[in-house]
Residue, then its C-alpha position, 0 to 999 in steps of 0.5 A: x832247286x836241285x838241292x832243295x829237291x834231294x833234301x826234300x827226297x831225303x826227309x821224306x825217306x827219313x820219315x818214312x823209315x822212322x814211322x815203320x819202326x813204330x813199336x814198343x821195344x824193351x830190352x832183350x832179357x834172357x829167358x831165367x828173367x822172364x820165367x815167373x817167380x817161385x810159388x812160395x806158398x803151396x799148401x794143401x788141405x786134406x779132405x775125405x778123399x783127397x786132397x785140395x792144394x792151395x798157392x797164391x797168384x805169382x805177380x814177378x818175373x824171376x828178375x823182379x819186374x811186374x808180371x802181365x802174362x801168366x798163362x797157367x800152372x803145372x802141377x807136379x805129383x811124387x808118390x811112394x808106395x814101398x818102391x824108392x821110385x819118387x820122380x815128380x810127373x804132370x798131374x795137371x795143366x791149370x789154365x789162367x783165363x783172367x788176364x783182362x780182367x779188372x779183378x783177377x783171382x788171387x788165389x787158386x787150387x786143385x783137388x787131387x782125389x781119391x788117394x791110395x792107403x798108405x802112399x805119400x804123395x809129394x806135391x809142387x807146382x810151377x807157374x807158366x807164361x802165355x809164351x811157355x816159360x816155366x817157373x822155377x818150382x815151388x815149395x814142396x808139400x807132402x802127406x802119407x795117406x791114411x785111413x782114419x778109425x772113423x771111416x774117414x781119410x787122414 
């Protein structure tokens, strides 16, 4: 009786560690894998007093895997204006607010305007997860600012 007693104890006591471990768990992954993939597909428009940058949605980790919590993007500006200073500074935070939604947006954009004559301005961007890691940085698009004969910009 005795020993049915202690191995009822036991069973309970199994049971119950074993339901507070309830959870999914994944693998440990080092951060590198888990930053999203490179943007490879910025590209900008030039409008008459600035520019429009355009990129496409990251949908991988660095390691591959699918990708369910972008947070946002940064976008990077270098600009040169005779002196040889061209180091990249957040021009902006872009926030992505449509993770729950049955169809999110495939592709965003940023205006940057107005422009300086004759100042090349390069631009990147990097994706950014809910949990702050960044991407690696994207493609690299650039422009030298210019006043067109028509009055507009070039």
């Amino acid at each position: 009786m005795l020993r049915q007693y202690v191995l009822a104890c036991l069973l309970g006591v199994g049971v119950l560690l074993s339901l507070s471990a309830c959870g999914h768990k994944t693998d440990i992954r080092p951060p590198s894998l888990v930053a999203p993939e490179a943007i490879g597909d910025l590209a900008l428009t030039i409008g008459e007093r600035g520019v429009t940058l355009r990129w496409g949605r990251p949908q991988r980790y660095a390691d591959g895997s699918q990708m369910d919590d972008l947070g946002g993007f940064v976008v990077l500006r270098a600009q040169r204006d005779g002196a040889d200073r061209q180091s990249f500074t957040r021009l902006a935070l872009i926030p992505v607010e449509d993770r729950d939604r049955f169809q999110q947006e495939k592709k965003f954009n940023y205006t940057d305007e107005p422009l300086t004559t004759g100042t090349l301005y390069r631009y990147r961007v990097l994706a950014v997860t809910l949990d702050g890691y960044l991407g690696n940085v994207s493609n690299t698009v650039e422009l030298v600012w210019q006043e067109q004969a028509g009055g507009g910009k070039e």
